[in-house]
PASEBA-1860 file (N, C-alpha, C; in nm, 3 decimals):
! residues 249
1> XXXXXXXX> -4.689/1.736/-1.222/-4.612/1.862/-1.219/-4.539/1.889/-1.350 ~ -4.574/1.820/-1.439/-4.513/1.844/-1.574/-4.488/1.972/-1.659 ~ -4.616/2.043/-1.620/-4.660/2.151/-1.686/-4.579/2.254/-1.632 ~ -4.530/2.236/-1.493/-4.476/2.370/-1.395/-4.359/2.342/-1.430 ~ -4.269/2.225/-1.485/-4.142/2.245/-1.512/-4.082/2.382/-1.538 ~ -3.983/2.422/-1.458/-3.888/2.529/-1.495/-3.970/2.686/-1.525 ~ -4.116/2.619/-1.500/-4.190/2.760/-1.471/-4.174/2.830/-1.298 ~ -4.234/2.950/-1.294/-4.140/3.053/-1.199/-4.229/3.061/-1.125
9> XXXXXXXX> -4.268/3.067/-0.991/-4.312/3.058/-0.862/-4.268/3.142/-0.809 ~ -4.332/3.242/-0.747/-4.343/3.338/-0.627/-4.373/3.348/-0.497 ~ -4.329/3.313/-0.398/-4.386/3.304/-0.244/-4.287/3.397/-0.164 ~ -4.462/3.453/-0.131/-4.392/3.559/-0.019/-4.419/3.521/0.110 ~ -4.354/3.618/0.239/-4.345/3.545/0.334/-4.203/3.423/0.325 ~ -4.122/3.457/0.298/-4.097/3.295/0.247/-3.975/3.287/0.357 ~ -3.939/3.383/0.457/-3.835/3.355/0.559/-3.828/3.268/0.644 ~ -3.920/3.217/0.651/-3.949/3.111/0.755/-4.065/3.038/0.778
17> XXXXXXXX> -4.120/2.931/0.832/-4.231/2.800/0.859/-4.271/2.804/0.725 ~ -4.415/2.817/0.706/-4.468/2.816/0.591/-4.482/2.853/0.480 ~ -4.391/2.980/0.429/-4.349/2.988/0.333/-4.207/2.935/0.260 ~ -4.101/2.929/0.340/-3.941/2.836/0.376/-4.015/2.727/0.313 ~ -4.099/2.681/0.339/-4.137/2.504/0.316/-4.172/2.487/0.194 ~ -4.303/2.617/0.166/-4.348/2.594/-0.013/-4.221/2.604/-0.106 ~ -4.101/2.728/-0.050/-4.035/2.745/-0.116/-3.916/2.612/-0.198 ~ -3.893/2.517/-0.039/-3.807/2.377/-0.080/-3.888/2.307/-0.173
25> XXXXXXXX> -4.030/2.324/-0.140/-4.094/2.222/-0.169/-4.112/2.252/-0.361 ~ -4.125/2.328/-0.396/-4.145/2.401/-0.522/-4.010/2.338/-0.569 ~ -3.896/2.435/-0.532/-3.796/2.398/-0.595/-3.720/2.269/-0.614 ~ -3.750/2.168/-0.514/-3.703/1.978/-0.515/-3.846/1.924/-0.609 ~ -3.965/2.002/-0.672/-4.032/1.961/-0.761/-4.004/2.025/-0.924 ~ -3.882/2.110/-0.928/-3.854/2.138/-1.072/-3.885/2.293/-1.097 ~ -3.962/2.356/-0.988/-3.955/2.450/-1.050/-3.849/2.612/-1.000 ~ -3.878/2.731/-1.096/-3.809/2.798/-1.038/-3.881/2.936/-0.970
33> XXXXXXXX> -3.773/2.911/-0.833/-3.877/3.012/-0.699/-3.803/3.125/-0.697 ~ -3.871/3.224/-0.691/-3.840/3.360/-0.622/-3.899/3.374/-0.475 ~ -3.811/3.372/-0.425/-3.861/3.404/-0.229/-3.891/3.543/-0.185 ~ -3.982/3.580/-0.102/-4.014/3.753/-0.095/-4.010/3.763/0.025 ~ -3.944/3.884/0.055/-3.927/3.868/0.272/-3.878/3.999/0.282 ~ -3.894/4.000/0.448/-3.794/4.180/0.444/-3.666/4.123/0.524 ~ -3.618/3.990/0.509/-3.528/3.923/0.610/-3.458/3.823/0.532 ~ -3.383/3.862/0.395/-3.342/3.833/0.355/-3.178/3.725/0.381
41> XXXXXXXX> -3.141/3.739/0.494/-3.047/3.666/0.529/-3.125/3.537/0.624 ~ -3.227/3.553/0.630/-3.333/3.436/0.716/-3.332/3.382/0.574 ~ -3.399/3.397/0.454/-3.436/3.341/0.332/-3.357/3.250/0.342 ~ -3.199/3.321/0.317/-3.121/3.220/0.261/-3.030/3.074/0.353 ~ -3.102/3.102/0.490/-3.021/3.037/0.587/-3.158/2.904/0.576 ~ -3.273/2.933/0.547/-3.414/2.866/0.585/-3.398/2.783/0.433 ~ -3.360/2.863/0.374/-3.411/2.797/0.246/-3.311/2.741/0.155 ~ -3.243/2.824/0.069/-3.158/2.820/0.014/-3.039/2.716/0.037
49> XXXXXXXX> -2.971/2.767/0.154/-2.896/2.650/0.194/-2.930/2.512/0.279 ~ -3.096/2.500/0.246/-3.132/2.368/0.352/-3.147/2.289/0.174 ~ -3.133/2.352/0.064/-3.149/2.243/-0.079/-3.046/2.206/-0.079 ~ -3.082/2.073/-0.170/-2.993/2.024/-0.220/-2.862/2.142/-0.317 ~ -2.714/2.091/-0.341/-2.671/2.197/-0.402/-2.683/2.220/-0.532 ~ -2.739/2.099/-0.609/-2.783/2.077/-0.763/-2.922/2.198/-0.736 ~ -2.992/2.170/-0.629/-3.109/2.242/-0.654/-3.109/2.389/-0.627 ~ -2.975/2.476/-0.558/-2.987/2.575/-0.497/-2.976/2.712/-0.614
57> XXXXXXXX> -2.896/2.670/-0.739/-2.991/2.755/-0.846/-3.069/2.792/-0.905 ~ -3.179/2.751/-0.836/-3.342/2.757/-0.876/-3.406/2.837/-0.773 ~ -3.334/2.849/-0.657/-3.391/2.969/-0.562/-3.332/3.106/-0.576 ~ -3.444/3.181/-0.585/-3.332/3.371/-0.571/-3.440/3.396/-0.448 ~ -3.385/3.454/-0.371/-3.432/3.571/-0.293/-3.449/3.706/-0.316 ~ -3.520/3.750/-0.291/-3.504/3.952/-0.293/-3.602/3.969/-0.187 ~ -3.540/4.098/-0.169/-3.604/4.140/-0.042/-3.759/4.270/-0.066 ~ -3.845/4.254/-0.026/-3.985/4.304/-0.065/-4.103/4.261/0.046
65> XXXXXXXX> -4.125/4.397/0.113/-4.205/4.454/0.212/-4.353/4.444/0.124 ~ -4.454/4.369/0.112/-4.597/4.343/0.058/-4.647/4.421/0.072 ~ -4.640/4.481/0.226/-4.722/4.580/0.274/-4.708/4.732/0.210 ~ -4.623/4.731/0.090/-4.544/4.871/0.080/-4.592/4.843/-0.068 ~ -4.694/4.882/-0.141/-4.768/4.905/-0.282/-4.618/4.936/-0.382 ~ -4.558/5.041/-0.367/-4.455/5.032/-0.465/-4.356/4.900/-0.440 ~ -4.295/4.893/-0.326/-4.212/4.829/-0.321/-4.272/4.693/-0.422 ~ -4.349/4.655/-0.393/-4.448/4.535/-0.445/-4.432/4.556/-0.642
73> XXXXXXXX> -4.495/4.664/-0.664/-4.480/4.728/-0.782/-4.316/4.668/-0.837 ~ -4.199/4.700/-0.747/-4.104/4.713/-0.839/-4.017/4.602/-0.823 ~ -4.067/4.493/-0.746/-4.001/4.332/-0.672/-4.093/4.300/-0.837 ~ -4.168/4.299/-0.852/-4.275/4.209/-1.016/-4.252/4.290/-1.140 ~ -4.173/4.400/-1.168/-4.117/4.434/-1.247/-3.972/4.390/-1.248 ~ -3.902/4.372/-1.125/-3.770/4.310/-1.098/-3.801/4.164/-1.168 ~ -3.884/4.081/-1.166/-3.901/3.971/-1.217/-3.926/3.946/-1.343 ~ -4.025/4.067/-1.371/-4.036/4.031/-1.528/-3.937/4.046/-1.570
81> XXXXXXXX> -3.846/4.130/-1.533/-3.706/4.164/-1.615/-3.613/4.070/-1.624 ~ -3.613/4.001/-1.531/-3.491/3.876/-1.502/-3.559/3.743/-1.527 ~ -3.660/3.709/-1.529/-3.736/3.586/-1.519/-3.834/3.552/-1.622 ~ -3.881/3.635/-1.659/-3.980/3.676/-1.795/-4.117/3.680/-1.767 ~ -4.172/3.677/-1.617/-4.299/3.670/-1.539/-4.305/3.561/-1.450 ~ -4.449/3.550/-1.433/-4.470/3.425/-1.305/-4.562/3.382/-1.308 ~ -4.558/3.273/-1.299/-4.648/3.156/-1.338/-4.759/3.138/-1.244 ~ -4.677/3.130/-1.132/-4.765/3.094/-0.989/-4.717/3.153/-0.858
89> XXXXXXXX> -4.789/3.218/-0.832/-4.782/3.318/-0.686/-4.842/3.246/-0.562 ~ -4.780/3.232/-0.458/-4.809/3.188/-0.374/-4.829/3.292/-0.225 ~ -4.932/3.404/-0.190/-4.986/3.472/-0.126/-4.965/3.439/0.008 ~ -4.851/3.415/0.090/-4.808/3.333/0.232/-4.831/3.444/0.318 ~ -4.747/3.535/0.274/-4.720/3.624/0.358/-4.789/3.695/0.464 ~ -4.799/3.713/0.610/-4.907/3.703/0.716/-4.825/3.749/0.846 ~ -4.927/3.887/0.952/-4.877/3.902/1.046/-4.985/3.852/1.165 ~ -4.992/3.833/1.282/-5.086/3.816/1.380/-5.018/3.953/1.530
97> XXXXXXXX> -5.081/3.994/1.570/-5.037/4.043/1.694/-5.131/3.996/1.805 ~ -5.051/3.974/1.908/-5.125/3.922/2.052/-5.124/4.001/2.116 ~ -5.263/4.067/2.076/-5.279/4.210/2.174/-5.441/4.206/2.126 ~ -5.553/4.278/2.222/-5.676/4.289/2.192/-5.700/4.409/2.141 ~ -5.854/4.416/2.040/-5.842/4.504/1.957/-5.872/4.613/2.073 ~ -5.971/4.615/2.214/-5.971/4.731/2.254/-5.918/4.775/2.351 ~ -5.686/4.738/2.334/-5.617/4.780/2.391/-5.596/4.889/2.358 ~ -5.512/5.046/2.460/-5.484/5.089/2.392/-5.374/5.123/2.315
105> XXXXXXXX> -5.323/5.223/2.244/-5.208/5.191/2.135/-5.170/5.082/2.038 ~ -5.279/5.042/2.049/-5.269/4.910/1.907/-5.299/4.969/1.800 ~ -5.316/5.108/1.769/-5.327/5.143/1.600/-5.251/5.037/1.535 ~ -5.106/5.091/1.538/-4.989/5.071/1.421/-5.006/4.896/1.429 ~ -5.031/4.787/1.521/-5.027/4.699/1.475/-5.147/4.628/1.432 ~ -5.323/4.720/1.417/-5.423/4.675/1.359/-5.362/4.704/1.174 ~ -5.329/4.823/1.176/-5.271/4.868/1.054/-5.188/4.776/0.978 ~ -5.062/4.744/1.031/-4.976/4.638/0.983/-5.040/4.508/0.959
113> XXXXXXXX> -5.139/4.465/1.029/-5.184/4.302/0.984/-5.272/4.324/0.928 ~ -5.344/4.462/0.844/-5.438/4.464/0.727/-5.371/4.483/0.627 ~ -5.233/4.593/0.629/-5.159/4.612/0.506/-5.104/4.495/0.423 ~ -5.062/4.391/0.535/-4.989/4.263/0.520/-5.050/4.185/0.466 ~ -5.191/4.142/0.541/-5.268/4.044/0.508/-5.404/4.031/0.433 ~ -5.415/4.155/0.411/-5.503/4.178/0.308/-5.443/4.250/0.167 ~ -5.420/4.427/0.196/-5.355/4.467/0.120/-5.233/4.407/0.005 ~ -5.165/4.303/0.143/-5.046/4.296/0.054/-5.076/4.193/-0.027
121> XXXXXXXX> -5.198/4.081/-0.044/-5.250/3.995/-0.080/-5.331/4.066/-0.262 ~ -5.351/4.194/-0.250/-5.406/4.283/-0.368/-5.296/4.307/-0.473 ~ -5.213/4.402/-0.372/-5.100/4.433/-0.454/-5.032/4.304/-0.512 ~ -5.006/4.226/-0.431/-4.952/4.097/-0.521/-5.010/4.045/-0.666 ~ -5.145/3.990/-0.584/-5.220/3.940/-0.679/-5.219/3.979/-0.836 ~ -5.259/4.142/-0.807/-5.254/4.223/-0.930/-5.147/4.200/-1.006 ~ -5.037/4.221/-0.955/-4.909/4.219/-1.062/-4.892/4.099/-1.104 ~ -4.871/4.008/-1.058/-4.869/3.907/-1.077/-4.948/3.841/-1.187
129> XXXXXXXX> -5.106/3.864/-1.178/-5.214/3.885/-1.294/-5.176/3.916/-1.418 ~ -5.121/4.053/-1.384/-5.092/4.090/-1.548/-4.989/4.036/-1.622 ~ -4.876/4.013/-1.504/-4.766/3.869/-1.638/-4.834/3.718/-1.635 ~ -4.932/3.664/-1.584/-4.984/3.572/-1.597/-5.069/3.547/-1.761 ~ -5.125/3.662/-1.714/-5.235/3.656/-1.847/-5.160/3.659/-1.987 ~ -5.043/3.672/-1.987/-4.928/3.723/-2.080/-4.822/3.552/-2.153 ~ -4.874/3.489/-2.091/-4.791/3.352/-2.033/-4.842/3.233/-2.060 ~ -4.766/3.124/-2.078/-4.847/2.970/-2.075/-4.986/2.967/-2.126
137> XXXXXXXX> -5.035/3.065/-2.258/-5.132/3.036/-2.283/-5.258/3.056/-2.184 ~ -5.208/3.166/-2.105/-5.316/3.262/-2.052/-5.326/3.174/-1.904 ~ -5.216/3.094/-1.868/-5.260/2.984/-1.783/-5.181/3.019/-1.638 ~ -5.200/2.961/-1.555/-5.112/3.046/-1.388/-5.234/3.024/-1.269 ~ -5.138/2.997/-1.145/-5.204/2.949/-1.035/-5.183/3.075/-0.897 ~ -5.316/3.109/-0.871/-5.260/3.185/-0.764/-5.288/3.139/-0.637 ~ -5.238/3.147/-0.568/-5.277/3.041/-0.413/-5.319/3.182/-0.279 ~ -5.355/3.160/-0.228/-5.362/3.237/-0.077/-5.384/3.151/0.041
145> XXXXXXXX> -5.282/3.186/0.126/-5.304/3.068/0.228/-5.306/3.121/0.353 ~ -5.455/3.139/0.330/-5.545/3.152/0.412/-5.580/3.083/0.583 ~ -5.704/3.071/0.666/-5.628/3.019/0.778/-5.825/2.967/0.831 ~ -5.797/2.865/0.899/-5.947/2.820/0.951/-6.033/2.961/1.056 ~ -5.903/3.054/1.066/-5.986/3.196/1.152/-6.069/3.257/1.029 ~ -5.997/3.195/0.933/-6.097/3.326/0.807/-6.252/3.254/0.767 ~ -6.298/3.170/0.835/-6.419/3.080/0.818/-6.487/3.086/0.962 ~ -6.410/3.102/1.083/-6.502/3.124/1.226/-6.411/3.174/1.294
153> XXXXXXXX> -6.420/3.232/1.410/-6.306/3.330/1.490/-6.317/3.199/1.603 ~ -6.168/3.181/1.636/-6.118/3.046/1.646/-6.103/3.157/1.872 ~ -6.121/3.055/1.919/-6.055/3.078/2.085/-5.988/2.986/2.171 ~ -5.864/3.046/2.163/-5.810/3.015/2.234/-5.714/3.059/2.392 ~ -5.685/2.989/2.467/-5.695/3.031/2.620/-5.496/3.135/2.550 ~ -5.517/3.237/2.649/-5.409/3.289/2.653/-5.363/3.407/2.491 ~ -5.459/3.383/2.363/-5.422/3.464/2.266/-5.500/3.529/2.211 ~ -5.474/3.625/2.203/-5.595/3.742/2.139/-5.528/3.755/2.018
161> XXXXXXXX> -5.645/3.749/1.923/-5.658/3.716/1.762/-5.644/3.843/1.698 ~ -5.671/3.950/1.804/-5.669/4.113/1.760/-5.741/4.088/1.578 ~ -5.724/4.198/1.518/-5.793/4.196/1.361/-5.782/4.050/1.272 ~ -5.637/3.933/1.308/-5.627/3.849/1.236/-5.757/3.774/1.157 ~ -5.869/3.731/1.253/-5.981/3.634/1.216/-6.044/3.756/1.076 ~ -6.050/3.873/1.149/-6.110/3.975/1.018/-6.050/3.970/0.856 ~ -5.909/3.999/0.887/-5.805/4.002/0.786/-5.810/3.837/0.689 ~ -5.841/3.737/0.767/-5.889/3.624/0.717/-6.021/3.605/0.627
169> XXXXXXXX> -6.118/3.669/0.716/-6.192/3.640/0.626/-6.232/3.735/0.511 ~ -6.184/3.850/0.524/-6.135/3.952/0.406/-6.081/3.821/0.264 ~ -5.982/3.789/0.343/-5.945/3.721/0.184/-5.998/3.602/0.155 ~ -6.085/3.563/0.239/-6.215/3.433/0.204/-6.288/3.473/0.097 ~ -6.331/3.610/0.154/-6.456/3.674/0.030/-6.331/3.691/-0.112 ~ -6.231/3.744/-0.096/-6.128/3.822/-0.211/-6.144/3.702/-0.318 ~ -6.099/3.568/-0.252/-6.056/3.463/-0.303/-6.165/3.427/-0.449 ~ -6.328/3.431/-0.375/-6.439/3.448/-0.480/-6.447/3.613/-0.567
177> XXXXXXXX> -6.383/3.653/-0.485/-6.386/3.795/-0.584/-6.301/3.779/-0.734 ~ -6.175/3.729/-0.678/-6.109/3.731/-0.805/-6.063/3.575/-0.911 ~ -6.122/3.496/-0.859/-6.239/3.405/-0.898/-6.276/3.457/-1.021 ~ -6.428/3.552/-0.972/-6.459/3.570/-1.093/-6.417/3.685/-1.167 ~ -6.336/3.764/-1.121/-6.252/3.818/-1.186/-6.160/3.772/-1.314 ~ -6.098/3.666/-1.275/-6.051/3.573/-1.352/-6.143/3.551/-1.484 ~ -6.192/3.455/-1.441/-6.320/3.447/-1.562/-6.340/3.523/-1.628 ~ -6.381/3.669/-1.585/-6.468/3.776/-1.679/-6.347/3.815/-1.769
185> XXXXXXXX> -6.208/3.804/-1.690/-6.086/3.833/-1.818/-6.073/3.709/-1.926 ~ -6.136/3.619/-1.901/-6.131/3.532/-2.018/-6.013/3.404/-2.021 ~ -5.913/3.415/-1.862/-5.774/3.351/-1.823/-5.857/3.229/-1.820 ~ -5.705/3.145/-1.793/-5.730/3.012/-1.762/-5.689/2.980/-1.639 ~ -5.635/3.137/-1.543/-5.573/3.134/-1.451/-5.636/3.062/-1.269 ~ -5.646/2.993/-1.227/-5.684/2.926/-1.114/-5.686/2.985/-0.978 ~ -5.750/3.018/-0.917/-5.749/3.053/-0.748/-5.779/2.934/-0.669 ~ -5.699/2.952/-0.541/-5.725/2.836/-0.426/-5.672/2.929/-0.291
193> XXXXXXXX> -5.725/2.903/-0.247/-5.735/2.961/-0.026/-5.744/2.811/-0.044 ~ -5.624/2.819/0.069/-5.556/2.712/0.161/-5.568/2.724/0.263 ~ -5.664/2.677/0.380/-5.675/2.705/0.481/-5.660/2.664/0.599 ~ -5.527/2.667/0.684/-5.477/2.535/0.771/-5.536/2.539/0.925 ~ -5.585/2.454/0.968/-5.548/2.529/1.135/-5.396/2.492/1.184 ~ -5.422/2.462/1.345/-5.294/2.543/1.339/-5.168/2.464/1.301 ~ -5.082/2.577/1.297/-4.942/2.519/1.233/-4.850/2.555/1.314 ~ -4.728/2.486/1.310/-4.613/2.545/1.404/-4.548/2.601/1.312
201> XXXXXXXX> -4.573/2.744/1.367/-4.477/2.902/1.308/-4.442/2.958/1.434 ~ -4.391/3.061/1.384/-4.342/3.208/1.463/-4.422/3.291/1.500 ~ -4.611/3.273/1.383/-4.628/3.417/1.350/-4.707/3.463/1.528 ~ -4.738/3.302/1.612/-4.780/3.408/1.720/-4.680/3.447/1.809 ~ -4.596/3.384/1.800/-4.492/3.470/1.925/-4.516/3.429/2.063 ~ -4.586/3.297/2.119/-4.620/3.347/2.186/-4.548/3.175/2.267 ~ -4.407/3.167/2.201/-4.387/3.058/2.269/-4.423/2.934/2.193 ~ -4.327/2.789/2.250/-4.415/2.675/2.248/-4.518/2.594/2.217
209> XXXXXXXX> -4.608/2.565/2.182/-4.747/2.500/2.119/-4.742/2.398/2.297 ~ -4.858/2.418/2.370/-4.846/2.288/2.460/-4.824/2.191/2.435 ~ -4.757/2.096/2.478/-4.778/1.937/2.460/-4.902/1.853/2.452 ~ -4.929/1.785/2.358/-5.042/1.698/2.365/-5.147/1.804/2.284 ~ -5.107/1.927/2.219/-5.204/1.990/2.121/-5.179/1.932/1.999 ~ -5.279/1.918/1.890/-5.235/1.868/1.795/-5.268/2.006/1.719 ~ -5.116/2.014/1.606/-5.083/2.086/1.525/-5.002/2.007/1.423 ~ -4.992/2.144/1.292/-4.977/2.056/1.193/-4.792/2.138/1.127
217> XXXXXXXX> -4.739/2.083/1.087/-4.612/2.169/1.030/-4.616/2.214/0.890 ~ -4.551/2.283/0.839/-4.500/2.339/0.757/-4.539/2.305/0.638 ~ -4.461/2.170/0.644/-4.450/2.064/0.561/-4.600/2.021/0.481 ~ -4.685/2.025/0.575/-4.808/1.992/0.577/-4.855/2.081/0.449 ~ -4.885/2.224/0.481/-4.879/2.297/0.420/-4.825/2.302/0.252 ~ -4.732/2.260/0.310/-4.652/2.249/0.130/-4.692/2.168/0.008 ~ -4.759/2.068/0.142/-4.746/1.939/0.030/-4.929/1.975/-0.043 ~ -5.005/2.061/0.058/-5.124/2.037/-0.035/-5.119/2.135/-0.124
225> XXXXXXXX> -5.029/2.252/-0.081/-5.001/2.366/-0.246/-4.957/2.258/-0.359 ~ -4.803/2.181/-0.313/-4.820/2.081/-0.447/-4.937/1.963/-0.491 ~ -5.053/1.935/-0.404/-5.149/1.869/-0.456/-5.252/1.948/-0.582 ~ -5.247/2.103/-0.537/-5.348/2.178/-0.607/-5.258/2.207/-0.704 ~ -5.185/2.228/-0.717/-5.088/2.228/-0.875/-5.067/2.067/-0.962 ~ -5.090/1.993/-0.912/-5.130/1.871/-0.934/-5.235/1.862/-1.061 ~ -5.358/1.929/-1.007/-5.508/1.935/-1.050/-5.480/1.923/-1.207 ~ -5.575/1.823/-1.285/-5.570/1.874/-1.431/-5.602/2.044/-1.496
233> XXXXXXXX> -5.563/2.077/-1.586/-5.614/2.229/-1.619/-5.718/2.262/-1.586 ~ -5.816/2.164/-1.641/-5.954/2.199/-1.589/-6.009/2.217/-1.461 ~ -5.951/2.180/-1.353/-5.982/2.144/-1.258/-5.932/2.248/-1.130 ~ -6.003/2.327/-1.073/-5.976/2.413/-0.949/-6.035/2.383/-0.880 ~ -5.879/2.371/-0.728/-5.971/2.360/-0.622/-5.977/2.500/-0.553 ~ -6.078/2.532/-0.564/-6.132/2.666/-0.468/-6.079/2.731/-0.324 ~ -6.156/2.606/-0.222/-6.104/2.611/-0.077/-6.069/2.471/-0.049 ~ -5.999/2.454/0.008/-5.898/2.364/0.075/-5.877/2.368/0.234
241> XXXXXXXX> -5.958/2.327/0.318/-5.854/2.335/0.419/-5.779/2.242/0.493 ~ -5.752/2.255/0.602/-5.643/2.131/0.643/-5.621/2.186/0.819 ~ -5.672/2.016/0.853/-5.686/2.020/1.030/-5.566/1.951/1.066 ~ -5.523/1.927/1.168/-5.476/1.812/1.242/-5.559/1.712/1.284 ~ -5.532/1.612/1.307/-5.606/1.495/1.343/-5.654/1.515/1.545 ~ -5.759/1.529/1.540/-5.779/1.579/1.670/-5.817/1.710/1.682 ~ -5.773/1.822/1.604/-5.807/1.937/1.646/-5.947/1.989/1.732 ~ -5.923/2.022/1.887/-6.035/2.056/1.900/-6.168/2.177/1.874
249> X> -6.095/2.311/1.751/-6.145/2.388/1.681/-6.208/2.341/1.539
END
């Protein structure tokens, strides 16, 4: 982690489970995080005050809706201005609704988990791109953390996946899109989809995890974003994913 010293990290999503986690986890490794959420007093209760207090000047929060193209626009101009760009973006941010796609009145929430989880995965990316390429010698890590629905549409008793498995594998393909995107600009900049099954979050709502399921935490999560920042320069890992021991998906 030598190289990331006191360089600037971006994770959105970062109010809680899996983004809360990259965020400690980033900052008790040296570097400095910007947290992105529309729940800004969650940020700082999840995150901020669970560091150490030597470490808690290395976290800022601001508050920034992904799903909202300007807002996005002016949270990565807010940064360049105060921070001088960003090194490494971390793409967390993710909605699920437990509802089937051919209920009716589910527009507004097919809408929201494409804006979120795809869209807001573009708009990021992009900005982010252009102070990258600007930086460290053209160098910067972008992560998306992605989910084992975006590789097979996962079933389970009691939850409907509604658009999520789609919205997944949207950014399976993105991930090789800008890939070689990357490349054709000539960066040294890195892509990786992180792809966990399941994890204990919030995002289904739907209660509890049974007993005796095996799932994976947060933590889990965190630690293989810091393995892929690990990687020598040369070296990208692409896809990544990550089971529990047992999982029966």
């Amino acid at each position: 982690m030598d190289r990331w010293q006191n360089k600037v990290a971006v994770v959105t999503g970062a109010s809680s489970g899996i983004g809360a986690a990259i965020c400690k986890t980033l900052v008790e490794n040296g570097m400095i995080v910007v947290g992105l959420a529309r729940r800004l007093v969650k940020i700082n209760t999840n995150v901020k005050n669970a560091l150490p207090v030597d470490k808690q000047p290395n976290f800022h929060a601001f508050k920034c809706d992904v799903s909202d193209e300007q807002n996005v626009k002016e949270t990565f101009a807010w940064i360049e201005d105060k921070f001088g760009g960003v090194d490494v973006l971390i793409n967390n941010a993710g909605v699920m609704k437990n509802i089937p796609l051919l209920a009716k009145h589910n527009s507004d929430d097919i809408k929201a988990t494409l804006n979120t989880n795809v869209l807001g995965v573009v708009w990021c990316t992009r900005e982010a791109f252009r102070s990258m390429r600007q930086r460290n010698d053209g160098m910067g890590h972008v992560f998306i953390i992605n989910s084992t629905a975006g590789h097979s549409v996962p079933t389970f008793p009691g939850i409907n996946f509604n658009i999520y498995p789609s919205s997944k594998h949207a950014v399976t393909a993105m991930t090789e899109v800008l890939r070689q995107e990357f490349r054709n600009e000539k960066t040294k900049i890195k892509i990786t989809s992180l792809s966990p099954g399941g994890v204990q979050t919030e995002i289904l709502n739907v209660g509890e995890v049974p007993q005796g399921i095996p799932i994976l935490q947060p933590a889990d999560v965190a630690d293989a974003v810091l393995f892929c920042l690990k990687t020598p320069p040369h070296v990208q890992i692409h896809e990544l994913t990550i089971k529990p021991v047992g999982e029966l998906m």
